[in-house]
C-alpha positions as CSV (number, residue, x, y, z in Angstrom):
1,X,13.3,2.0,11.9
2,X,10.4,4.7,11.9
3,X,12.6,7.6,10.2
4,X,13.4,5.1,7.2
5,X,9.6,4.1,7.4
6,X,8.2,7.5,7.2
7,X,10.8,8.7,4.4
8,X,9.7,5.3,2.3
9,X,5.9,6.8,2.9
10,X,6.9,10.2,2.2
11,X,8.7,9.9,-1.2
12,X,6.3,7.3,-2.4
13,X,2.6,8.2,-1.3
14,X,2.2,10.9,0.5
15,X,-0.5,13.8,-1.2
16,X,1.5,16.8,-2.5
17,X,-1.5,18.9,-3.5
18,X,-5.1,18.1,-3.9
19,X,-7.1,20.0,-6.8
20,X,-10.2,20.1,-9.1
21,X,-10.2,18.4,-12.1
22,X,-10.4,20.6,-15.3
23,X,-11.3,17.6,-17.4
24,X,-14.3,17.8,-19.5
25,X,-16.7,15.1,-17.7
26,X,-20.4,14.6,-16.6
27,X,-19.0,14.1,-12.8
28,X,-16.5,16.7,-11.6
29,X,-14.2,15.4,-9.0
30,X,-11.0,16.1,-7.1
31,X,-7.8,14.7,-7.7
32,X,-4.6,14.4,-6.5
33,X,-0.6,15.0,-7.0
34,X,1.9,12.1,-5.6
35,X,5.4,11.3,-6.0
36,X,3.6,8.6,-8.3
37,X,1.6,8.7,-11.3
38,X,-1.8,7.6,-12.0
39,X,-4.3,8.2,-14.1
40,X,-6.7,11.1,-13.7
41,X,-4.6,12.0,-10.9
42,X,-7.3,9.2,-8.9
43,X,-5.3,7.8,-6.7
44,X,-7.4,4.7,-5.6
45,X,-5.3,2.5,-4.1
46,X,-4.5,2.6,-0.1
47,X,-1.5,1.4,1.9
48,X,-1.9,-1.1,5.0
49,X,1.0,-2.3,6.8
50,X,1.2,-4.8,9.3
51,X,4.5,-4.2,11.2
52,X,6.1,-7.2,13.1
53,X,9.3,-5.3,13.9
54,X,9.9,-2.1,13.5
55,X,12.1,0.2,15.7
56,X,10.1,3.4,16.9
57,X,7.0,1.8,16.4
58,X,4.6,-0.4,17.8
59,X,3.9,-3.6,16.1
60,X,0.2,-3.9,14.7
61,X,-1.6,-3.2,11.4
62,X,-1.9,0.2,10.1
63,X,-3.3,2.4,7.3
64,X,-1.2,5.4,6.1
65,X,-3.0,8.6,5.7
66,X,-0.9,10.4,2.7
67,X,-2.6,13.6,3.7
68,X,-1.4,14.1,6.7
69,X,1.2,11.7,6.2
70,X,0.6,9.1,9.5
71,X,-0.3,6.2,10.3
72,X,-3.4,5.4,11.7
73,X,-3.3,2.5,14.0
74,X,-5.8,-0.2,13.0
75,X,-5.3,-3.2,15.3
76,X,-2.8,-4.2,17.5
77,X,-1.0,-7.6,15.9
78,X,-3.7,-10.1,16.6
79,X,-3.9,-13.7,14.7
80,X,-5.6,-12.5,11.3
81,X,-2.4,-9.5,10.9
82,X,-0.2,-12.7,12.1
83,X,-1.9,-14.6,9.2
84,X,-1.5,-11.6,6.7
85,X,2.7,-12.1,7.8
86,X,2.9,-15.9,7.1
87,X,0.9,-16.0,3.8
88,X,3.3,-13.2,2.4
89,X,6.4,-15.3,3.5
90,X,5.0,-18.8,1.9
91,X,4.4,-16.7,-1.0
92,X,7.6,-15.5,-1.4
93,X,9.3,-19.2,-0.7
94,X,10.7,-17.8,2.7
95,X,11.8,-19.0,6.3
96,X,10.9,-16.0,8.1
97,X,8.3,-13.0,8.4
98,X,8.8,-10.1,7.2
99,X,9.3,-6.9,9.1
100,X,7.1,-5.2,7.7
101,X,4.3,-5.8,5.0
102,X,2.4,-3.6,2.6
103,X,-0.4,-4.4,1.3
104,X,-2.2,-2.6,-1.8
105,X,-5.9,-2.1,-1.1
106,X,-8.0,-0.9,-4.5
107,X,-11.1,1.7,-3.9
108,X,-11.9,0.2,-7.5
109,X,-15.3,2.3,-7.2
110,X,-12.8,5.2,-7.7
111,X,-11.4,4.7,-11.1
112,X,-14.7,2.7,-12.5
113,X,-16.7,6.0,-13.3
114,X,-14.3,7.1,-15.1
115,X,-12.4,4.4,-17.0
116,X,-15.6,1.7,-17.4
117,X,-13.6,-0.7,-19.9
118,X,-10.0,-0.5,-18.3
119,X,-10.3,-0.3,-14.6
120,X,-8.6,-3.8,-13.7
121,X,-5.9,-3.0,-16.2
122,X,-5.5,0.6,-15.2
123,X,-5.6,-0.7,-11.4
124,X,-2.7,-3.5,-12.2
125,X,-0.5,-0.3,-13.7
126,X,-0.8,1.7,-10.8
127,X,0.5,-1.2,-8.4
128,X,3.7,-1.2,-10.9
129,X,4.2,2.3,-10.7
130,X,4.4,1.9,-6.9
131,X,6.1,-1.1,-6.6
132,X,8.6,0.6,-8.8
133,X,9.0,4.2,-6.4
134,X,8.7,1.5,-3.6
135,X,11.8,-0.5,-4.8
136,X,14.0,2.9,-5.8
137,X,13.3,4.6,-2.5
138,X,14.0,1.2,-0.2
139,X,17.3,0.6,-2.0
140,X,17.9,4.1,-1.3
141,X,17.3,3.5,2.2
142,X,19.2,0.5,2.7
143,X,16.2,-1.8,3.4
144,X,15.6,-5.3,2.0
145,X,12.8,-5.0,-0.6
146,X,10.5,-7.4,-2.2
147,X,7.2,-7.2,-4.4
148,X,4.2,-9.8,-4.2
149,X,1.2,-10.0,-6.2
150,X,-2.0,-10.2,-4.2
151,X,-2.5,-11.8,-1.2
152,X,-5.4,-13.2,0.2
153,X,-8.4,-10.8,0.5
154,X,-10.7,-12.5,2.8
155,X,-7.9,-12.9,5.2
156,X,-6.8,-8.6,4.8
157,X,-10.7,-7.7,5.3
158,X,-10.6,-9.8,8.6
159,X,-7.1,-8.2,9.5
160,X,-8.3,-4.9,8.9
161,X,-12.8,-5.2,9.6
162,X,-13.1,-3.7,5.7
163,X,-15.7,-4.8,3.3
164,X,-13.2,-7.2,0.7
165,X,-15.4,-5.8,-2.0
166,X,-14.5,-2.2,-1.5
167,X,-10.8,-2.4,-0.9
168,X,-9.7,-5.5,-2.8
169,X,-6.2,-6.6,-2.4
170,X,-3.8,-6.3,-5.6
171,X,-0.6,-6.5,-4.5
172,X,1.9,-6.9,-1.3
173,X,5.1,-5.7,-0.7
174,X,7.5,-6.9,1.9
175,X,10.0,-4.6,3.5
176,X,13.1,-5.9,6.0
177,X,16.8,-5.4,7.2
178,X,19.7,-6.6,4.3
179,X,21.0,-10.1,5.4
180,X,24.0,-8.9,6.0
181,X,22.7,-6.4,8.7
């Protein structure tokens, strides 16, 4: 339901405190504290999530401010979010669609500056560390969990009208109901 939605959001994304960095660099920048780490306090990746069935909440695609902490209503559940669904279920060998499904969209012009060697790697660590919080606070929560790796990023930048080269795909993470619910 929402409340267990906006809890998973809250403990795992959300912006706790924005600040300037005191890092001795070229480029000074602002960076961020999260109930997750990353590095240089960067934060460049983004959650989407395309709800199918959700109580409390409309079905359609999504983008989570962690600012504010809402969600910003994208589209409504056209054939492209529909799309986004099935491709995470055949990846993950099941029968049905997911509830609801995260995907993990990389600003990777936000971490490049700064880490020019590293940025895939760094990128890849970050998506642990939330799968990780993701896992802990849906367990918590009584929800069904389960981690992807990336899905298809032509088909997200159709879903969502982005440009696939500025928020790239890296991972997806499906949320539902226990089977025993």
């Amino acid at each position: 339901n929402l409340d267990q939605l906006s809890r998973l959001l809250w403990y795992t994304a959300r912006i706790r405190r924005r600040f300037e960095s005191h890092v001795k660099s070229i480029q000074n920048y602002e960076s961020c504290s999260r109930p997750v780490a990353s590095g240089g306090g960067l934060h460049e990746i983004d959650l989407y999530l395309t709800v199918r069935r959700c109580s409390g909440l409309e079905s359609g695609l999504y983008r989570y401010d962690p600012q504010d902490h809402q969600l910003l209503r994208i589209n409504e559940l056209n054939a492209a979010c529909k799309q986004l669904l099935v491709e995470a279920c055949q990846g993950a060998l099941l029968t049905g669609e997911p509830d609801i499904l995260i995907t993990l969209a990389a600003r990777y012009g936000r971490v490049t500056w700064k880490y020019e060697g590293i940025p895939y790697a760094l990128i890849l660590k970050h998506v642990g560390v939330i799968y990780q919080q993701l896992y802990l606070v849906a367990t918590a929560l009584d929800l069904a969990p389960c981690g992807l790796g990336a899905g298809n990023s032509e088909t997200f930048a159709h879903a969502t009208g982005l440009d696939r080269f500025e928020h790239i795909p890296v991972g997806e993470f499906m949320l539902g109901r226990p089977a025993d619910v």
